[in-house]
N, C-alpha and C positions, 0 to 999 in steps of 0.2 A: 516422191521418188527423187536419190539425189541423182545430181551431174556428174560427168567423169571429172568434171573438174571440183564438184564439190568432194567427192570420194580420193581423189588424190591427196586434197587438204587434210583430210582427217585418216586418214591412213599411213599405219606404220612406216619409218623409211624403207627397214625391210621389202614390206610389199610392195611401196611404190617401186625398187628399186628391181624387184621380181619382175612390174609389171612391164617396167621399161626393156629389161633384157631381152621379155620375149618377143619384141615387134622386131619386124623388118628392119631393114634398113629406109626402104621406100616410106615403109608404115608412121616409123621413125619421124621423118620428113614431113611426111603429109598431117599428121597429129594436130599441131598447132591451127591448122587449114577445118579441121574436122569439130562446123559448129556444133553438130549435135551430140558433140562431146562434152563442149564447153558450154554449152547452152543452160541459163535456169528455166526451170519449167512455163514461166509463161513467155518465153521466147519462140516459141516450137509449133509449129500451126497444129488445132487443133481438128482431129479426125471426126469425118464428116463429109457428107454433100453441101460444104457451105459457099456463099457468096461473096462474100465481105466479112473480114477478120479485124478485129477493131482490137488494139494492143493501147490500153488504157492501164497509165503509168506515172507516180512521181516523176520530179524532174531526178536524170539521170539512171532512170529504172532501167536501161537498157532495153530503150523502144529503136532506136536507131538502129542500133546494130540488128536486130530484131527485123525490120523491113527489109537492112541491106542485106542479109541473109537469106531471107526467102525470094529476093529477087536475084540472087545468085541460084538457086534453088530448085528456081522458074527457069532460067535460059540456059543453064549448061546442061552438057550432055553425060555421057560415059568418059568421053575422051575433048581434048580441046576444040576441034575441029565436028564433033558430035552433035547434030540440033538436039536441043533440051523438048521440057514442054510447050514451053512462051519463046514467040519469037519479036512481038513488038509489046514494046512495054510504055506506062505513059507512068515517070517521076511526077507528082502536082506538089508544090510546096508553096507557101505564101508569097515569095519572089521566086523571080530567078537566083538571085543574088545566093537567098540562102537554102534553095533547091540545091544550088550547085555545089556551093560551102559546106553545108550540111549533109545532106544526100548524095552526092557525089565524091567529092574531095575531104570531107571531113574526117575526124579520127577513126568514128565508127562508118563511115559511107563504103558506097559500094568499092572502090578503087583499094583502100584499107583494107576489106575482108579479103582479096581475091588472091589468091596463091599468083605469083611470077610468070605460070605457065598457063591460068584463065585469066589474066587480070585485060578488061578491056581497054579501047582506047578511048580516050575524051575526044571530040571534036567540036572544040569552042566557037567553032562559026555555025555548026546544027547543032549547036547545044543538044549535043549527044553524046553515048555511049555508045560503042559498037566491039561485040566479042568477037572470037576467029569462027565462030559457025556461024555467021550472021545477022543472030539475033542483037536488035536496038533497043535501047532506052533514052526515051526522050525528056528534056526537062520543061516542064510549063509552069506558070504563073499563074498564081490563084485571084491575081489582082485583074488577068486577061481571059475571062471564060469562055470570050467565043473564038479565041483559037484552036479551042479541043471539039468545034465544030469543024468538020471534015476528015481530023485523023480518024484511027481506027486502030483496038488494041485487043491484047489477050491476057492482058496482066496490066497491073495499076496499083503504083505506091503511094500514098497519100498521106505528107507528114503535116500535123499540127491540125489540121483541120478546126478544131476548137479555135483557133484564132484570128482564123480570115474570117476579111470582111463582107467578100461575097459570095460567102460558103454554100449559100443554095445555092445559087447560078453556076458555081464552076461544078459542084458535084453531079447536078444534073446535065450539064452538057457530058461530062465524063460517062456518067450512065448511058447516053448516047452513043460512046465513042468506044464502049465494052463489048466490042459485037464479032471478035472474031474468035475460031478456035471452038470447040469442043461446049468448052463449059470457062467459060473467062472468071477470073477470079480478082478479085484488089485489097489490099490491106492499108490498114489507115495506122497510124503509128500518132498518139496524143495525148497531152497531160488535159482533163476532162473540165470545161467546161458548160456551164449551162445554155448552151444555144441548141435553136430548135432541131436543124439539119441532124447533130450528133444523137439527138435524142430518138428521131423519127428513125434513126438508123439502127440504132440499138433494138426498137422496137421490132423491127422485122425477121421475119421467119428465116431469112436465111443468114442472117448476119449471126457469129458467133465471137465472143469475147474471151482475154485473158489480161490480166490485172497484175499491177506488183506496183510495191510504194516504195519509194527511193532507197530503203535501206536493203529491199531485196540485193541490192547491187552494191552494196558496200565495200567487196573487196577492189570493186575497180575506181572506188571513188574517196576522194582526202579525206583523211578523219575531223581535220581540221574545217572541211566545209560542211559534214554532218554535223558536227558539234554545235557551229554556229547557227545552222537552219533549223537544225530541231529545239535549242535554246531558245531561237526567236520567233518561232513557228508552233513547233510544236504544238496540239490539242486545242489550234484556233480554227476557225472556219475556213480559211484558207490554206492554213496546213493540211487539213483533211485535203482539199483540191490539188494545192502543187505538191504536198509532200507523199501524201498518201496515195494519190489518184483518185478518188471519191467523186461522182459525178453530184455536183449539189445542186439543189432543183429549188429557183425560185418561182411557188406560186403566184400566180396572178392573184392582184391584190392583195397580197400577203402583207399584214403587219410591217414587216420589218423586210430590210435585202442584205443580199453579200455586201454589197458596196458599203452599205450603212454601219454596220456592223463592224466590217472590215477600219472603217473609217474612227470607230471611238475606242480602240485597244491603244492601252498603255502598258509601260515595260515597269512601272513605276505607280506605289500608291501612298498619298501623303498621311499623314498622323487622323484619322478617323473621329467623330465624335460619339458611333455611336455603330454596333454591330449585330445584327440577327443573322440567326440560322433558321430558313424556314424549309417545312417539310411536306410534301403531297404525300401522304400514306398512300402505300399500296394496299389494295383490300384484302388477295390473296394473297399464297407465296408457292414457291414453289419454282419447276424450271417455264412453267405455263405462265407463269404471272406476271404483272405490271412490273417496272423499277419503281421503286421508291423517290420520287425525285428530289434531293437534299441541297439547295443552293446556300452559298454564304454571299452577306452583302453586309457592304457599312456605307455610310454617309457622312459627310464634310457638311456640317450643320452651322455655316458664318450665316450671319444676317438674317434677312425674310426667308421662308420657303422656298419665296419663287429663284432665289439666288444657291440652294442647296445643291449639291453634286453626288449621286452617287458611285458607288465601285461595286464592283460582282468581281467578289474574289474567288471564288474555289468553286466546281461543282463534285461532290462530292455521292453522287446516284449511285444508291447499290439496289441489285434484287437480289431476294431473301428473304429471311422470315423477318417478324416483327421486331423481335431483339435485335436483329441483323442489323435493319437501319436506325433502330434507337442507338444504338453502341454505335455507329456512324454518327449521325449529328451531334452527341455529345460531344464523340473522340474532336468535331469541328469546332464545337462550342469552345474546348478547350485551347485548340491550336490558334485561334485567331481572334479571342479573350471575348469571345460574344458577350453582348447581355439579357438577348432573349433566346428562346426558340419558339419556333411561332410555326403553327401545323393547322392545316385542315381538317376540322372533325365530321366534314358532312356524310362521310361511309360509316367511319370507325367509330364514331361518337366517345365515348369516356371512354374507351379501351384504348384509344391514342394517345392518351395523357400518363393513361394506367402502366401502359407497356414502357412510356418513359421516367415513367416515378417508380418501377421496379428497379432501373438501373442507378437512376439517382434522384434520389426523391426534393431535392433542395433546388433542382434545375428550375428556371425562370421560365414558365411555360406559360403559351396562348392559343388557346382555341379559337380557329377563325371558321366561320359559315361561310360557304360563299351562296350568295342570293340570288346573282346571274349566271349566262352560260358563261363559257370560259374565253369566247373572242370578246364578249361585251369587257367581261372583266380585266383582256388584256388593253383596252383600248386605252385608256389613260396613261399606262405605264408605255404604249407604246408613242404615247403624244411626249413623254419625257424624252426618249432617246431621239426621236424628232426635234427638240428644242435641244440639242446638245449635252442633256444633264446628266448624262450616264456612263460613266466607262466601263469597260471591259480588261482585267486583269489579262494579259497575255499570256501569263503562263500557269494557268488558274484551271488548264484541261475542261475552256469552255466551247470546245468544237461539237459537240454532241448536241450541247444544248442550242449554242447557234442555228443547229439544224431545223429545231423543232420551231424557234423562232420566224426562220421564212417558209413554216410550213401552217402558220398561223394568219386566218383572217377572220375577219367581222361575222363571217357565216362558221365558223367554225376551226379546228382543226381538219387539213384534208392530209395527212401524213399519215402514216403505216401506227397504228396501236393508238396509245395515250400520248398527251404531250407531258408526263409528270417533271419532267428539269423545266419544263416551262409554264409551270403553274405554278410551281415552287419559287420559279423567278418571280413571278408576278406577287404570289405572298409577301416574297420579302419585298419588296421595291411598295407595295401600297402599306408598310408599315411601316419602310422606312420615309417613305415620300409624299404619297399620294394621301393619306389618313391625316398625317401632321399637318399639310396644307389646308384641308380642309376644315379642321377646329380652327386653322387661324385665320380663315376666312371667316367662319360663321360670327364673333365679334365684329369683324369689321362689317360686313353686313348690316349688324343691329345698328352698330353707330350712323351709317348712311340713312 
């Protein structure tokens, strides 16, 4: 559904200029005042008996404006002087500092939304808010949790939450301090990290969510600062989290982390020795079926082994049928001057080889068995990116596959489906890495 403000955008001037004639003059006025005009869809609380409304969002999705909204929402009435439905409200942000900055005084904060004739007053010594019908809004510290021991509220805006440090303690005192009114309500306003508090809250029956990734909000934001983030970002693991809003979930024990990961991307990849394209067949196809997982990787081959480096340039995963992803890996093979392709036959057996020798029969192809499960298989390749040998192409759209990476441990895959982008990694990297080491250990062996 669009917005009146998206529909103004994309409508004739004509209309718009119809639609403007026919409002009031009051109507007129108040327009600009009228969020759920301008609102995008996941700004708008969602209908229900719910508890807790979790607004999970790139950075500048327009979460802010989003809270200061619905706690305009909450305390006004019919008229200035009209009690609303909330008459005490409790702001939590990480400071006061930028409780107040942000949530109150900020561009999107509540003082910015409020038309001339509801806009409240600040009172910098109770660090409050107070309208003409009485209703308060208080600002707390998320660094201070047992000072929301004793108040008492009917409404509660909670911005960042993913970031604080003692996010259980103040969320549960607040739970505490939820106790007046009918049916008390809170919303949280936050770009989605993986801590546990956000997670156990999501989980819950009455919590209800809405999502949008930074470019939802692109007319209010520089072209010039999406150009640059999504350049630098874009299709990494952390894009997915601050660009997109993606909650990304580090398993316990998992192979690899965000940190890790986030840690070995580069913007930049030097002159190669040597490049595969390796492939996890999918067994089926179909819209029911696996992806095909199709990694590109090369290696910087100076010296010993132990001194090798590799790059993971491209993921290039389609689902489809089996020509689907053969006509993919080659189209890769080509782009990025590979010299092998190297696939697992343990499903597909010669018809994996077949299906790639109908498109091009001269293509440099390797059949790989794999003999262990898939976390054993991943372990060596994950003791590489441990010893620093590995990079990650930045702009290579390896956010997907990151995924499946911290969803990978010793006991298995524990993530949703197949991990085929990250079996596929694993091929290439034990052909480009872990295979070559090992022949050239096995002489020096003999000689010892």
């Amino acid at each position: 559904m669009k917005s009146g403000a998206a529909w103004l955008a994309s409508a004739e001037p004509r209309e718009v200029d119809a639609f403007l004639e026919g409002l009031s003059e009051n109507a007129l006025m108040a327009l600009p005042w009228l969020f759920e005009f301008w609102a995008l869809p996941h700004q708008l609380p969602p209908e229900g008996d719910w508890k807790t409304w979790v607004i999970m969002g790139g950075r500048g999705a327009g979460k802010t404006r989003a809270g200061a909204e619905w706690v305009r929402r909450m305390v006004e009435g019919p008229t200035a002087a009209a009690p609303g439905a909330c008459r005490r409200v409790a702001l939590v942000g990480e400071t006061f500092d930028q409780a107040r900055e942000v949530m109150v005084m900020g561009e999107s904060g509540i003082l910015a939304c409020s038309p001339p004739d509801r806009r409240p007053v600040w009172e910098a010594g109770r660090r409050r808010l107070v309208w003409a019908n009485g209703a308060t809004a208080t600002v707390y510290s998320a660094h201070e949790p047992e000072a929301l021991r004793g108040p008492q509220f009917d409404a509660a805006w909670v911005d960042e939450l993913a970031k604080w440090k003692k996010a259980e303690e103040t969320w549960d005192m607040l739970q505490f301090a939820l106790r007046l009114g009918e049916h008390p309500q809170q919303v949280i306003t936050t770009t989605p990290r993986n801590v546990g508090v956000l997670k156990r809250i999501l989980r819950n029956a009455s919590t209800v969510t809405t999502h949008a990734p930074t470019d939802a909000n692109r007319a209010y934001l520089a072209e010039s600062f999406l150009a640059e983030v999504e350049a630098r970002y874009g299709g990494t693991r952390l894009g997915r989290q601050e660009l997109e809003g993606v909650l990304l979930d580090d398993v316990e024990g998992a192979l690899w982390t965000n940190a890790g990961l986030e840690a070995c991307h580069v913007d930049e990849v030097p002159q190669l020795s040597r490049v595969v394209v390796a492939v996890d067949p999918a067994v089926t196809s179909g819209k029911a079926s696996d992806e095909c997982g199709i990694i590109v990787a090369g290696v910087l081959s100076e010296g010993e082994p132990r001194d090798w480096c590799a790059y993971v340039l491209e993921d290039v995963s389609v689902k489809g049928s089996p020509t689907d992803w053969a006509r993919a890996a080659i189209a890769a093979m080509e782009r990025h001057g590979a010299q092998r392709l190297v696939a697992e036959v343990n499903q597909g057996g010669d018809l994996v080889e077949s299906v790639i020798r109908q498109l091009d029969p001269l293509v440099p192809f390797k059949a790989l068995r794999a003999l262990r499960g898939k976390g054993l298989r991943a372990e060596p390749v994950a003791a590489l990116y441990e010893q620093g040998r590995v990079r990650h192409l930045r702009s290579g759209g390896l956010g997907a596959l990151e995924d499946q990476m911290c969803q990978m441990t010793v006991r298995g895959f524990e993530g949703r489906g197949s991990p085929d982008r990250l079996d596929a990694l694993v091929w290439a990297l034990h052909e480009l890495m872990v295979e070559p080491a090992s022949a050239w250990r096995r002489p020096q062996l003999r000689r010892l």
